[in-house]
C-alpha positions as a Markdown table, in Angstrom:
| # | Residue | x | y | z |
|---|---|---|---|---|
| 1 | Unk | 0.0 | 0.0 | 0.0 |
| 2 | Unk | 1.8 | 3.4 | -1.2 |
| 3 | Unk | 2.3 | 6.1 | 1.3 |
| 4 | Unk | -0.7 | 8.9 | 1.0 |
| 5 | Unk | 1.1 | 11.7 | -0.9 |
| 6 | Unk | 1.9 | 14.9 | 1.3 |
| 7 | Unk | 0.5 | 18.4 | 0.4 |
| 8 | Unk | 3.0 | 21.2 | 0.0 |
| 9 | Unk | 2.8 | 23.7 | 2.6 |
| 10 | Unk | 2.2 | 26.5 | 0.2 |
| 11 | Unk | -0.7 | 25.5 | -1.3 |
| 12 | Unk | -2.5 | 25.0 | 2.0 |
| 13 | Unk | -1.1 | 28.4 | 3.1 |
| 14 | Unk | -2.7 | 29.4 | -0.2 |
| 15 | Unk | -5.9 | 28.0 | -0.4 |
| 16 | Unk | -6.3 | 29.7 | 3.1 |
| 17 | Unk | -5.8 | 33.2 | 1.9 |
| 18 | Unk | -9.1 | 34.3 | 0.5 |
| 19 | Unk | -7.7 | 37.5 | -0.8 |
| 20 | Unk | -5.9 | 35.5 | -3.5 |
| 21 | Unk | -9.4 | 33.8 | -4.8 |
| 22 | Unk | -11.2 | 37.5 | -5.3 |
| 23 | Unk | -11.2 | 39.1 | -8.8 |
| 24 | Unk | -9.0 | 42.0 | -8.9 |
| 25 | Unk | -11.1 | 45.6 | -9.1 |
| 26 | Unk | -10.2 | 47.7 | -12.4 |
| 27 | Unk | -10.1 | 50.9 | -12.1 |
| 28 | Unk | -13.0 | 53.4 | -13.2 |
| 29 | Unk | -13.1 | 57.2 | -14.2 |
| 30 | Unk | -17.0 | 56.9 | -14.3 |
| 31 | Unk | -18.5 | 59.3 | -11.3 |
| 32 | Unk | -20.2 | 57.9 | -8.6 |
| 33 | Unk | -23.8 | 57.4 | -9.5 |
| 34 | Unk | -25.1 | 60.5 | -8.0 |
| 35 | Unk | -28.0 | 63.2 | -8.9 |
| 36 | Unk | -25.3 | 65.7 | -8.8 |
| 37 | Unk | -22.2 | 64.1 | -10.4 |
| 38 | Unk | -24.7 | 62.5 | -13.3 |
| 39 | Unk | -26.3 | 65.4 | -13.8 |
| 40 | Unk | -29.7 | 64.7 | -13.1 |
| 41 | Unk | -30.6 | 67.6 | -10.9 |
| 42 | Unk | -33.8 | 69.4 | -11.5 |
| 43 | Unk | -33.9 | 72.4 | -13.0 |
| 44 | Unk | -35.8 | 74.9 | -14.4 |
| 45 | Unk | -35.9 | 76.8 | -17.6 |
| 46 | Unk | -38.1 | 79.9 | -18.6 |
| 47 | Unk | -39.8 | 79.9 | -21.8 |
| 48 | Unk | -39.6 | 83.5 | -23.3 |
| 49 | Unk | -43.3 | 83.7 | -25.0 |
| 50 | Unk | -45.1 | 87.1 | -25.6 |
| 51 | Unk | -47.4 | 87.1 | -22.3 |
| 52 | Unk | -43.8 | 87.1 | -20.4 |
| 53 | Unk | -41.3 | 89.3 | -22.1 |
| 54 | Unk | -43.7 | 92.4 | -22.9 |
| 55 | Unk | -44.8 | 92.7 | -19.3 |
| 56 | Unk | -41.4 | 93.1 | -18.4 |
| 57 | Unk | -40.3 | 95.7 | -21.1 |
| 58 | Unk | -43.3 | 98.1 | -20.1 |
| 59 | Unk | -42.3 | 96.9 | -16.3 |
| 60 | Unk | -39.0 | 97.9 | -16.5 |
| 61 | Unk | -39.7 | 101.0 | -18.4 |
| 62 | Unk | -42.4 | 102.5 | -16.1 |
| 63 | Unk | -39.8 | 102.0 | -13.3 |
| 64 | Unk | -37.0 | 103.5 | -14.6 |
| 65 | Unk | -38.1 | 106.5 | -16.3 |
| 66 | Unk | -39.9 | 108.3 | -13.6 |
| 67 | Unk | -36.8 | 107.4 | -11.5 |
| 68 | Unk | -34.6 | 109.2 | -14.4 |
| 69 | Unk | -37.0 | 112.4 | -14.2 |
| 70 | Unk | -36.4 | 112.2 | -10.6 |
| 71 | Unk | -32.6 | 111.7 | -10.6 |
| 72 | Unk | -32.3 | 114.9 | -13.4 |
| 73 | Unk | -35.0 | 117.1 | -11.3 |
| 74 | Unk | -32.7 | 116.7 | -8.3 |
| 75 | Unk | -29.5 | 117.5 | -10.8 |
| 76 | Unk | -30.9 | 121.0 | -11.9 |
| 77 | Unk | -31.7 | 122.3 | -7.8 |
| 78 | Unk | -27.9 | 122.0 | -7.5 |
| 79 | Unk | -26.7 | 125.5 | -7.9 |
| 80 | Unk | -23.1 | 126.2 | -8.8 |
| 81 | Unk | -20.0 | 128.1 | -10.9 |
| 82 | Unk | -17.4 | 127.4 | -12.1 |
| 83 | Unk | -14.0 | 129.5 | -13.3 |
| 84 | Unk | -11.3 | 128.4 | -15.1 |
| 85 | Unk | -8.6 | 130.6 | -14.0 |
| 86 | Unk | -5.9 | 129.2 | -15.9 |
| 87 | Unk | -3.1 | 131.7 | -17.0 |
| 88 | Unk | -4.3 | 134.1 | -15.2 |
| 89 | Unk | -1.5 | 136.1 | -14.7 |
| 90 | Unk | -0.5 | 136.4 | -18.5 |
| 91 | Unk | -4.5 | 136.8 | -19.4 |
| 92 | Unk | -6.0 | 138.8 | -17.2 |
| 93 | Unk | -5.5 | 142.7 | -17.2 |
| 94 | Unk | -3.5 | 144.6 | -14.0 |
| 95 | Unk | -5.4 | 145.4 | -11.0 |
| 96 | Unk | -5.7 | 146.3 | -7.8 |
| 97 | Unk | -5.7 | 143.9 | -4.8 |
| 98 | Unk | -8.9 | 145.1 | -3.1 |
| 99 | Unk | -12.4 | 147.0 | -4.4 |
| 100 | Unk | -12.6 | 151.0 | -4.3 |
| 101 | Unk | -16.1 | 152.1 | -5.3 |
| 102 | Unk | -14.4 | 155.5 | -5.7 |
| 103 | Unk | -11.8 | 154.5 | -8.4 |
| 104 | Unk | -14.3 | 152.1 | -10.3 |
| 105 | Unk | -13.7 | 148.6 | -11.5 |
| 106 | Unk | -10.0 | 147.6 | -12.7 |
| 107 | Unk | -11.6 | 143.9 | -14.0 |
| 108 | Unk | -12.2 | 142.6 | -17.2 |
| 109 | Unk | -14.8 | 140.0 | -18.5 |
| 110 | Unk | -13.7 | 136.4 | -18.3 |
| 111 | Unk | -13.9 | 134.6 | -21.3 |
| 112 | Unk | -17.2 | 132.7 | -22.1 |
| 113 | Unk | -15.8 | 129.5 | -22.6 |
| 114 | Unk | -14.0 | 129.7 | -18.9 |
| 115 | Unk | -17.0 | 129.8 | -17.1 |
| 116 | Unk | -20.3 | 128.0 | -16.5 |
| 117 | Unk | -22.9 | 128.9 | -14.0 |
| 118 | Unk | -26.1 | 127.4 | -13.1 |
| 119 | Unk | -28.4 | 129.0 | -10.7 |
| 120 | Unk | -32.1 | 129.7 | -10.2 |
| 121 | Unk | -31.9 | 132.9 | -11.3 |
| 122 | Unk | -30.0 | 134.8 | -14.3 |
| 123 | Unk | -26.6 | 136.7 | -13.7 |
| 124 | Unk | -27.1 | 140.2 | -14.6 |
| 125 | Unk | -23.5 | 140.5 | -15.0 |
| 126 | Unk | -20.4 | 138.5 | -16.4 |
| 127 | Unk | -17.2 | 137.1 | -14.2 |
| 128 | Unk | -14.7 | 139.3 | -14.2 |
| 129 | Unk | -10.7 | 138.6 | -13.6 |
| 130 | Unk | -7.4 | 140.3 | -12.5 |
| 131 | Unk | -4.4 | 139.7 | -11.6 |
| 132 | Unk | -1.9 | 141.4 | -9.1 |
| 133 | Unk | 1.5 | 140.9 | -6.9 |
| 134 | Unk | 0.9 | 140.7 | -3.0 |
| 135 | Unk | 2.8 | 139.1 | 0.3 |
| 136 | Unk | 1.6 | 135.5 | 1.4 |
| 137 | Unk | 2.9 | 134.2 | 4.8 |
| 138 | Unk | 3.0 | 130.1 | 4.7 |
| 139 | Unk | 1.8 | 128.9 | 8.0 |
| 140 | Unk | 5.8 | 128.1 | 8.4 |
| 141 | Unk | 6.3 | 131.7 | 8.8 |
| 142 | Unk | 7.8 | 132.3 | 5.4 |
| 143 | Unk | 6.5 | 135.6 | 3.6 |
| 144 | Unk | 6.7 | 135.4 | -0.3 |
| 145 | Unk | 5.5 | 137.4 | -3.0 |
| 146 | Unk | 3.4 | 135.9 | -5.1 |
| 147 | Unk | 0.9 | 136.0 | -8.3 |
| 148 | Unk | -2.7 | 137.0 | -6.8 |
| 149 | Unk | -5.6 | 136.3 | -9.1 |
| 150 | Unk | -8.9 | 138.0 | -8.5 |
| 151 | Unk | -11.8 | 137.3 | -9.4 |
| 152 | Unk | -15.2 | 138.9 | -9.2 |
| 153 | Unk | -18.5 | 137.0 | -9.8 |
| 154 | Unk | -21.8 | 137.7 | -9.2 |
| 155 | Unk | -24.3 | 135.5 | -6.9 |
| 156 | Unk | -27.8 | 136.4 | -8.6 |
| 157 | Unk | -29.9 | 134.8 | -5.6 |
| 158 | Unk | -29.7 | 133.9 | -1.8 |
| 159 | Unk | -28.2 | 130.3 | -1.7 |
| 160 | Unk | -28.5 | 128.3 | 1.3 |
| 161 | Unk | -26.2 | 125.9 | 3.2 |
| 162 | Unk | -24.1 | 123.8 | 3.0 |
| 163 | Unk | -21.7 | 125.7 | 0.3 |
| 164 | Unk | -18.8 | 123.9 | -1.1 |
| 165 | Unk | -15.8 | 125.1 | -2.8 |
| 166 | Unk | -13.8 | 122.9 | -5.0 |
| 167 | Unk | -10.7 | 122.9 | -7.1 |
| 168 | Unk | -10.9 | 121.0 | -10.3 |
| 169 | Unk | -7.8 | 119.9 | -12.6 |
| 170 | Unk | -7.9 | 118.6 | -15.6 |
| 171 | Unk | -5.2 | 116.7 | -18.1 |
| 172 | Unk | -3.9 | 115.4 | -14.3 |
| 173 | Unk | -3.5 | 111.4 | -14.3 |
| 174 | Unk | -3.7 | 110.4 | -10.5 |
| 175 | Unk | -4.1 | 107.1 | -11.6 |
| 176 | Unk | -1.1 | 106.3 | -13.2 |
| 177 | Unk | 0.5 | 103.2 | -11.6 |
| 178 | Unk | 4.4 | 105.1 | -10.8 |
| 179 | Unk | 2.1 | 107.9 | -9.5 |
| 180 | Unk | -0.2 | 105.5 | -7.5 |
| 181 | Unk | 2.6 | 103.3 | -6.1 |
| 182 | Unk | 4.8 | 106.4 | -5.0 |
| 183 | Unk | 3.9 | 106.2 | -1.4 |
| 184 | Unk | 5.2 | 105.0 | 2.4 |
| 185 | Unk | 2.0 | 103.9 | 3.7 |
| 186 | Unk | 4.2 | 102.7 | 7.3 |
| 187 | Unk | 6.0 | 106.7 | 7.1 |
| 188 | Unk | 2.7 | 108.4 | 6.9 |
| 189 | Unk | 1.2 | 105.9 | 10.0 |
| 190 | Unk | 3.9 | 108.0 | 11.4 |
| 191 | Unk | 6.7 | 105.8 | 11.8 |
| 192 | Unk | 10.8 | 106.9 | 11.5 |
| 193 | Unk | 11.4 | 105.2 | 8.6 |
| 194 | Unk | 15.2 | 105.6 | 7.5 |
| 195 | Unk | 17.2 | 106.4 | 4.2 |
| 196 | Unk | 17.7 | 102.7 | 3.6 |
| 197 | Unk | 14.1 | 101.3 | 4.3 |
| 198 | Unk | 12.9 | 104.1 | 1.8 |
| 199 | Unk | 15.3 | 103.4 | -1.0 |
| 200 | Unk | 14.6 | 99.9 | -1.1 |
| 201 | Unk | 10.5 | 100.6 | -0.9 |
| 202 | Unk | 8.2 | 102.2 | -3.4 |
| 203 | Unk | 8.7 | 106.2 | -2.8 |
| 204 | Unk | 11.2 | 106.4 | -5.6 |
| 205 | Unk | 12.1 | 109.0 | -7.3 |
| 206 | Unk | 11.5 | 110.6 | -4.5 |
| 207 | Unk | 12.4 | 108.8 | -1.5 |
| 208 | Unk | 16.0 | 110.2 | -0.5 |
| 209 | Unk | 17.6 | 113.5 | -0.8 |
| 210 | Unk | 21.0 | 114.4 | -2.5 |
| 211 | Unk | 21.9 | 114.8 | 1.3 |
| 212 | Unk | 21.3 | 111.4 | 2.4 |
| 213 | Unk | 18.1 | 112.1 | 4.7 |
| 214 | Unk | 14.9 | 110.8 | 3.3 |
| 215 | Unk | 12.2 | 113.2 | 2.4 |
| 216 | Unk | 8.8 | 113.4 | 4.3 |
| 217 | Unk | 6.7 | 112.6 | 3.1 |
| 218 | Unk | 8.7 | 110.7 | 0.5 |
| 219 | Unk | 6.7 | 110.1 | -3.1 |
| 220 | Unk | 5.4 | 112.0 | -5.7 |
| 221 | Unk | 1.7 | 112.2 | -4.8 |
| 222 | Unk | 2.5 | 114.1 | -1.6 |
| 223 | Unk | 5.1 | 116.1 | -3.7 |
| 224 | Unk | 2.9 | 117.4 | -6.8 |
| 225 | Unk | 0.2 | 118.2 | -3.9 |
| 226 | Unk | -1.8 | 121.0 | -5.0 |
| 227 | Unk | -0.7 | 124.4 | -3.7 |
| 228 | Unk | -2.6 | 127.4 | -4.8 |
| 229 | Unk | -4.5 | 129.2 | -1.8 |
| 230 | Unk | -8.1 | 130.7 | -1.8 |
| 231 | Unk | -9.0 | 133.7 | 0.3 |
| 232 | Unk | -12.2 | 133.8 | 1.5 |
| 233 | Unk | -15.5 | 135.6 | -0.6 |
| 234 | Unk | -15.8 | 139.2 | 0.5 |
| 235 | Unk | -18.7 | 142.0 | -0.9 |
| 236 | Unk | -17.4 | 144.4 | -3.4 |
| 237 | Unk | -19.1 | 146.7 | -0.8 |
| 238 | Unk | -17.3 | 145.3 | 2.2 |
| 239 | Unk | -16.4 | 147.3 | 4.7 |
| 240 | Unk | -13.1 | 147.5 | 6.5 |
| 241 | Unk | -13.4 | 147.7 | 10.8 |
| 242 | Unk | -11.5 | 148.1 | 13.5 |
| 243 | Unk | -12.5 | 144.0 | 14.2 |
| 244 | Unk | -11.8 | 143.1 | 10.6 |
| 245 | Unk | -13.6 | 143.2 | 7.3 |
| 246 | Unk | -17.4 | 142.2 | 7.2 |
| 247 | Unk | -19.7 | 141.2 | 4.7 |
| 248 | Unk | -17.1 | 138.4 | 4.2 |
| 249 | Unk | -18.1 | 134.6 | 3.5 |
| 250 | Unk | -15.8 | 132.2 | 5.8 |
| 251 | Unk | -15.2 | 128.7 | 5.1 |
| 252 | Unk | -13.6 | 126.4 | 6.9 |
| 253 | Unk | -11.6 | 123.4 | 5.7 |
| 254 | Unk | -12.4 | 121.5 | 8.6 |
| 255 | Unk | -15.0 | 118.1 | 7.6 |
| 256 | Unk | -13.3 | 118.4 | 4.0 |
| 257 | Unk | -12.0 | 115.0 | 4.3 |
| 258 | Unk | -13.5 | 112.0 | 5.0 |
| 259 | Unk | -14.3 | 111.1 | 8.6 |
| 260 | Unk | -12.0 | 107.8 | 8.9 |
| 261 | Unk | -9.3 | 109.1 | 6.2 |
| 262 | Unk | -7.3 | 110.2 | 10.0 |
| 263 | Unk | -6.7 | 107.4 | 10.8 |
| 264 | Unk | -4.3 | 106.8 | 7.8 |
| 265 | Unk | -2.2 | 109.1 | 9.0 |
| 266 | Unk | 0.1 | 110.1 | 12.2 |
| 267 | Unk | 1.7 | 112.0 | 13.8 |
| 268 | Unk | 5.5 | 111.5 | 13.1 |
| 269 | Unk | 8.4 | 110.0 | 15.2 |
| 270 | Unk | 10.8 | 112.1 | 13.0 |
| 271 | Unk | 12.8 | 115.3 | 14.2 |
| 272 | Unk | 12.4 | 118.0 | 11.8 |
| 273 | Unk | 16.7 | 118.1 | 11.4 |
| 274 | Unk | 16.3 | 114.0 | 10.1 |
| 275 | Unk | 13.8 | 115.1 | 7.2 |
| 276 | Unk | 13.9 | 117.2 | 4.4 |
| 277 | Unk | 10.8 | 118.5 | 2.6 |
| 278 | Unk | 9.5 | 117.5 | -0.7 |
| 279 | Unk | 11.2 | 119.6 | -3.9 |
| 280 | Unk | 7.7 | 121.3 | -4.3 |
| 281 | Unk | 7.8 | 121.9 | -0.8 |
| 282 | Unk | 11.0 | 123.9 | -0.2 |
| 283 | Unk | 10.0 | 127.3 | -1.1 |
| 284 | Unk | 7.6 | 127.9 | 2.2 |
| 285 | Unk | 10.4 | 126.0 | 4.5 |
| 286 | Unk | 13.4 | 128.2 | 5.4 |
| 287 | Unk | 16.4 | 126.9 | 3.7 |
| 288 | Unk | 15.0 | 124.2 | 2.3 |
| 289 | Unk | 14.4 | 122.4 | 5.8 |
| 290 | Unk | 11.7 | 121.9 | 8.5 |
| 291 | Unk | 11.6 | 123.7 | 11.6 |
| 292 | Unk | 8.2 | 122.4 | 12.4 |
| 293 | Unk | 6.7 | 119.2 | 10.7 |
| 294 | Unk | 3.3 | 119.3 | 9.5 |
| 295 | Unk | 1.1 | 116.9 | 11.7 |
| 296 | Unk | -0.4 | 114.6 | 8.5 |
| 297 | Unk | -3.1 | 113.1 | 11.4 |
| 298 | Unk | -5.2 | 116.4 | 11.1 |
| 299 | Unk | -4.1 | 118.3 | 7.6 |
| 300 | Unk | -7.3 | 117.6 | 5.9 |
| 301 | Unk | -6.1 | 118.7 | 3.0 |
| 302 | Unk | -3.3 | 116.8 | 2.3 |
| 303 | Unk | -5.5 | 114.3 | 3.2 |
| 304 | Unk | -8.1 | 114.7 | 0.1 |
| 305 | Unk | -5.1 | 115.4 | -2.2 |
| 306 | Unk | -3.4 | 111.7 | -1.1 |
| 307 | Unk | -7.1 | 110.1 | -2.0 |
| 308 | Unk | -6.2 | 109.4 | -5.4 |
| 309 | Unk | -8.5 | 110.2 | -8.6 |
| 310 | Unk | -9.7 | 107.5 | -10.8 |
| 311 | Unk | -9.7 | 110.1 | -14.1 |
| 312 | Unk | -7.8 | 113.0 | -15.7 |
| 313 | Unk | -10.3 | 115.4 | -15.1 |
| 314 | Unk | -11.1 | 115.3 | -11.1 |
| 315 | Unk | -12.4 | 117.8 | -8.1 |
| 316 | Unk | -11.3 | 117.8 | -4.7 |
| 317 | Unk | -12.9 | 119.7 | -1.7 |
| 318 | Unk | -11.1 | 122.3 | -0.4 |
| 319 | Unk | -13.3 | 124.1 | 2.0 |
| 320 | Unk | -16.8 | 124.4 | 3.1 |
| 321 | Unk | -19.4 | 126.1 | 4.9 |
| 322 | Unk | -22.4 | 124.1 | 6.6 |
| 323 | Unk | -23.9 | 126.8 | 8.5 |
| 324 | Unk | -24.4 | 130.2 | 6.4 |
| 325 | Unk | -26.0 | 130.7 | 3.4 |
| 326 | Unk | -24.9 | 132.8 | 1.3 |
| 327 | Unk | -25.9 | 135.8 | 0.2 |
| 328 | Unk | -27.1 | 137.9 | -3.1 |
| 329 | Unk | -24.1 | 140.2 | -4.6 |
| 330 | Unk | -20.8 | 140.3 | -6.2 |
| 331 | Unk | -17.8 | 139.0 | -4.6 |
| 332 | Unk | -14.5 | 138.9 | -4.8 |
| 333 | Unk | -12.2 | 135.7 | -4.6 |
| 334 | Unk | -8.1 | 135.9 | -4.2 |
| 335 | Unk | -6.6 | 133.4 | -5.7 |
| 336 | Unk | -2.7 | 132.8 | -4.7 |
| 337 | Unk | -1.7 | 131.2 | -7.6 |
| 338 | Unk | 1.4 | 129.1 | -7.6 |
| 339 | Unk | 0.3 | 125.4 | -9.0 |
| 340 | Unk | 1.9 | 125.0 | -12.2 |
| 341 | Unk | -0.6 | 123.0 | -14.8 |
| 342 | Unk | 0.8 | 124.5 | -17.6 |
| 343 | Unk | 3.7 | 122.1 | -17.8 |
| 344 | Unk | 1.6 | 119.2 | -18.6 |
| 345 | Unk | -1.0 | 120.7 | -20.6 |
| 346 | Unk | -3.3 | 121.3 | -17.9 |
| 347 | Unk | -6.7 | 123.5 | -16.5 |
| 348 | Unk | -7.4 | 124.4 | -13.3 |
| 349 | Unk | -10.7 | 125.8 | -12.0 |
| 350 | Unk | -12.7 | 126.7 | -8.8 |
| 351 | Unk | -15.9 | 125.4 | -8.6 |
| 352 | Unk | -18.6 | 126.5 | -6.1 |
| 353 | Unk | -21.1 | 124.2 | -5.2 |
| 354 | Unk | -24.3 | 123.3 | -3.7 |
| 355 | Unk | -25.4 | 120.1 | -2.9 |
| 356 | Unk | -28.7 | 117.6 | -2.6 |
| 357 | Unk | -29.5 | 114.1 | -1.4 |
| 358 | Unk | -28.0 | 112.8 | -4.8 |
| 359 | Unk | -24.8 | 114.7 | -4.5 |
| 360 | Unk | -23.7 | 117.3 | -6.6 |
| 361 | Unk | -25.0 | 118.4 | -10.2 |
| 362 | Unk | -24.4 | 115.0 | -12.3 |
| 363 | Unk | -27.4 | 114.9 | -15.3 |
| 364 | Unk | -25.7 | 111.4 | -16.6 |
| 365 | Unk | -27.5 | 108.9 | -14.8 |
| 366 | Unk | -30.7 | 110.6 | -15.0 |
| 367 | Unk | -30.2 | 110.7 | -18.5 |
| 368 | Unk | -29.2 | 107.2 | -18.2 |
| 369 | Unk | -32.2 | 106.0 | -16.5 |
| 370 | Unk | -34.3 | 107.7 | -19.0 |
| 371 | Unk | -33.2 | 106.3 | -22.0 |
| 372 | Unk | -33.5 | 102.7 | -20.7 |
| 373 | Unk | -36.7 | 103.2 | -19.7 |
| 374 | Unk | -37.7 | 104.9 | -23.1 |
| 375 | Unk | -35.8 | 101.8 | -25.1 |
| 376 | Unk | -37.4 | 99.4 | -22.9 |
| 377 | Unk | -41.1 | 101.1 | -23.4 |
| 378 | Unk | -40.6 | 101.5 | -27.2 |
| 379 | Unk | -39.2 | 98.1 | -27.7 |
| 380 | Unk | -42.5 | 96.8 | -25.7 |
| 381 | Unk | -44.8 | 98.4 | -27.8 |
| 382 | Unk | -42.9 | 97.5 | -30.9 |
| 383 | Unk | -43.2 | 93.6 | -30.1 |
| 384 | Unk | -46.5 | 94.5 | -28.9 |
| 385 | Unk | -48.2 | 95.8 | -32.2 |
| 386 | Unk | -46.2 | 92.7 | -33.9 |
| 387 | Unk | -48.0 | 90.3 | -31.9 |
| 388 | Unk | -51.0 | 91.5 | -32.5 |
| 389 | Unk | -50.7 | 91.9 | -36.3 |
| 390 | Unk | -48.7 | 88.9 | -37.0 |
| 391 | Unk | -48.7 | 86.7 | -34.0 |
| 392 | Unk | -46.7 | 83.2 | -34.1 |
| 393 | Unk | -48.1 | 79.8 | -33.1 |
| 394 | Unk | -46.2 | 78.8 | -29.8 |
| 395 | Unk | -44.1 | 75.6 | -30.3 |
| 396 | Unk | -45.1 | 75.2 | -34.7 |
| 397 | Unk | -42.5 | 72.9 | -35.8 |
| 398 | Unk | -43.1 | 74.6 | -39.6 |
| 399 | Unk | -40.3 | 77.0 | -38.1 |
| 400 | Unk | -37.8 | 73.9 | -37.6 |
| 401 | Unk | -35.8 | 74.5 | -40.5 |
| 402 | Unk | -34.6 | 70.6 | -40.9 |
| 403 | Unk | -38.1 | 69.8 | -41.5 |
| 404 | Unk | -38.6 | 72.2 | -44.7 |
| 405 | Unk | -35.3 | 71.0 | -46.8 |
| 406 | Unk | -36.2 | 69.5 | -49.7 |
| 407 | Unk | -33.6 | 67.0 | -51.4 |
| 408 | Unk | -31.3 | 68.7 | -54.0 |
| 409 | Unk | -31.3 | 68.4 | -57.5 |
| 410 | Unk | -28.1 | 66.8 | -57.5 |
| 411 | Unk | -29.0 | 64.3 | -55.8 |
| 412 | Unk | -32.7 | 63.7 | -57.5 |
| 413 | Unk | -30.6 | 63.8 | -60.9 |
| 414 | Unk | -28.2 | 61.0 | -59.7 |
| 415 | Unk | -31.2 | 58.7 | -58.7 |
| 416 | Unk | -32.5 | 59.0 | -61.6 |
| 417 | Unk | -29.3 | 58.2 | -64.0 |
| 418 | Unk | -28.8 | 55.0 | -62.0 |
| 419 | Unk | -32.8 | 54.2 | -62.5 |
C-alpha cells in the first residue's frame, strides 16, 4: 500500500488566503452614481413667449423712467459756478488787490468758454478777472511774494447751506500706476522710517535727498500736492473795521476729508533736522528744511489730495461752509496762484457748489435712467403691435428648418441616371 502523498505547505497556506481567490477591481473614471455628479438635478428653464417678455419691457420702463426724471430734477436744484482761472497772470489785465467804489472797476470779462454757472436765477452780470502781486505768509512763517488772481462773480440769488468750494484739474492722471505706487504707507502711520528702508520701498524718485536724509513725506503724490490758496468771498461793498472786514463769506476746511481718512495718517516719530521737505515743498520751508513738521493726522487737505482720482479730469474739496448761506451780490475771490498746470497741458478751475440728497450736479445717470426706460417702453410696444398683427403659433415645428429641406437636385438627378 503506497504512502498517501503529502500536500505542499504553500498551497494549503494558499488555499487559506481568500484575498488571493477575489477578482481584482479595475479601475474606473466613471463618477459615482449621484443626482449631482450624473447630472440629473432638476432644474428649471423659462420659456420667453409674448405674455412674459412684454410685461417686463413696459415693467422695467415704467420704473426707470420716472426714476430718471427724478434723478435729473434733483440734478438741476444744485446751484453752482465754475471759473477756469488758468493763465491768469498772463491773461487777465493789471489790478488792484482790493475794491474801491471810488476809483471804479480795474476787471475785465472772463472769457465765455472759462465759465459755467447754473443758478435759479439769471446773472445780470459776467465774471470778471485780474491779476496782481501781494505778500503771502505760509503757516511756516515764510512771507513770499506771489501771483494774486482776482476774481469777481456775481451770486444772482440767496443760496443756502451747506456751500462747497472745489478745485478741479484737468489733463492730471492720478491714476497712473508710478504715481499710484509712490507712497510709504508705514511713514505716513507715522513711523521713522530711515534712508535705507525708503530706497529699497516704493517712494522712488523721491524717496531720498542728495543729502542722504529721506524726504517726508517721500513720493510724488504728496510732492505734486496742489498748492494754490483761496482767500475767502468778501462784498465788493465790504467794509473794513477796527474787528476786521465784514460782509465776508468764511469757510472752513475742517469736515473736507472723510471722517475715517485720520486714521491713515500720524503724527511722526521724526525730528524735523532728520527730514527734508518735498522739492515742491521747499520754497515755504526756510532753507530748504523743517523747523516744524506738518502733523499729517489732522491736515485735511493733504488728506483729500493723497485720496487718489480714478480720471484725468477730477475735483477735490477744499473748504466748506455748513452753516451760512450765502448771500445775493458780487464778490471777490483771491486766488494765490502758484500750482503750475501749464507744464503738462493742464486747467485748473474753482468750482462753487451746492449740494442735494443725490450729491452734486451730475445729469448722466438721469439721463441714463431715462433712455432705458424709453428703449425698454418703445421696444415693448414695438413687439406688442407685432403680436398683435402677426402673432406666431407657440411651439409650430413649420419653423424647424430641418423639417422644410427639400432633397437637391443633385441628388434627385443621380437617382434618376442610376434608374
Amino acid at each position: 500500500m503506497s504512502p498517501p502523498e503529502q500536500m505542499e505547505p504553500t498551497d494549503s497556506i494558499a488555499s487559506q488566503d481568500p484575498a488571493r481567490d477575489e477578482p481584482k477591481k479595475t479601475k474606473s473614471r466613471r463618477p459615482p452614481n449621484t443626482a449631482f455628479r450624473q447630472q440629473r438635478l432638476k432644474a428649471w428653464q423659462p420659456i420667453l413667449t409674448p405674455k412674459t417678455v412684454l410685461p417686463l419691457f413696459f415693467i422695467v420702463g415704467i420704473i426707470f423712467a420716472p426714476i430718471g426724471g427724478l434723478l435729473l430734477y434733483a440734478s438741476a436744484q444744485v446751484q453752482e459756478i465754475s471759473i477756469d482761472y488758468t493763465n491768469c497772470n498772463t491773461t487777465a489785465p493789471r489790478a488792484s488787490l482790493n475794491y474801491n467804489a471810488s476809483q471804479g472797476n480795474d476787471l475785465e470779462p472772463i472769457p465765455s468758454d472759462r465759465v459755467s454757472a447754473t443758478f435759479k436765477s439769471a446773472m445780470q452780470s459776467a465774471p470778471e478777472w485780474g491779476w496782481a502781486w501781494e505778500d503771502y505768509r505760509f503757516p511756516s512763517g515764510v512771507v513770499q511774494n506771489t501771483s494774486v488772481c482776482i476774481l469777481s462773480f456775481e451770486i444772482p440769488r440767496e443760496i443756502k447751506p451747506p456751500i462747497l468750494f472745489y478745485y478741479r484739474l484737468t489733463n492730471f492722471y492720478q491714476n497712473h500706476r508710478r504715481y499710484v505706487k509712490s507712497v510709504d504707507i508705514e511713514q505716513l502711520k507715522g513711523r521713522a522710517r530711515s534712508a535705507s528702508d525708503l530706497s529699497s520701498g516704493d517712494c522712488s524718485p523721491l524717496d531720498v535727498a542728495p543729502d542722504g536724509r529721506p524726504y517726508y513725506p517721500c513720493g510724488l503724490i504728496a510732492n505734486s500736492m496742489f498748492n494754490d490758496t483761496f482767500g475767502d468771498l468778501t462784498l465788493n461793498n465790504a467794509v473794513q473795521t477796527p474787528e476786521g472786514e465784514i460782509n465776508t463769506y468764511t469757510m472752513t476746511v475742517e469736515g473736507t476729508s472723510w471722517s475715517h481718512e485720520g486714521d491713515l495718517y500720524g503724527k511722526t516719530d521724526y525730528k524735523p533736522s532728520d527730514v527734508v521737505p518735498p522739492p515742491n515743498w521747499q520754497e515755504q520751508y526756510p532753507n530748504g528744511s523743517y523747523t516744524e513738521l506738518p502733523n499729517l493726522h489732522t491736515w485735511e487737505q493733504f488728506q483729500v489730495w493723497m485720496r487718489t482720482a480714478g480720471l484725468p479730469t477730477f475735483s477735490k474739496l477744499y473748504q466748506r461752509n455748513d452753516n451760512d448761506a450765502l448771500k445775493a451780490g458780487t464778490y471777490r475771490l483771491k486766488i494765490y496762484d502758484r500750482f503750475p498746470v501749464e507744464k503738462y497741458s493742464g486747467t485748473k478751475s474753482i468750482l462753487i457748489s451746492t449740494r442735494t440728497v443725490m450729491g452734486g450736479k451730475n445729469p448722466f445717470l438721469g439721463i441714463a435712467y431715462l433712455v432705458v426706460g424709453g428703449i425698454c417702453i418703445l421696444l415693448g410696444a414695438v413687439f406688442l403691435a407685432t403680436h398683435l398683427i402677426k402673432p406666431r403659433k407657440l411651439g409650430d415645428h413649420t419653423y424647424l428648418t430641418w423639417n422644410n429641406d427639400q432633397p437637391s437636385s443633385a441628388t434627385t438627378t443621380g437617382r434618376a441616371g442610376g434608374a
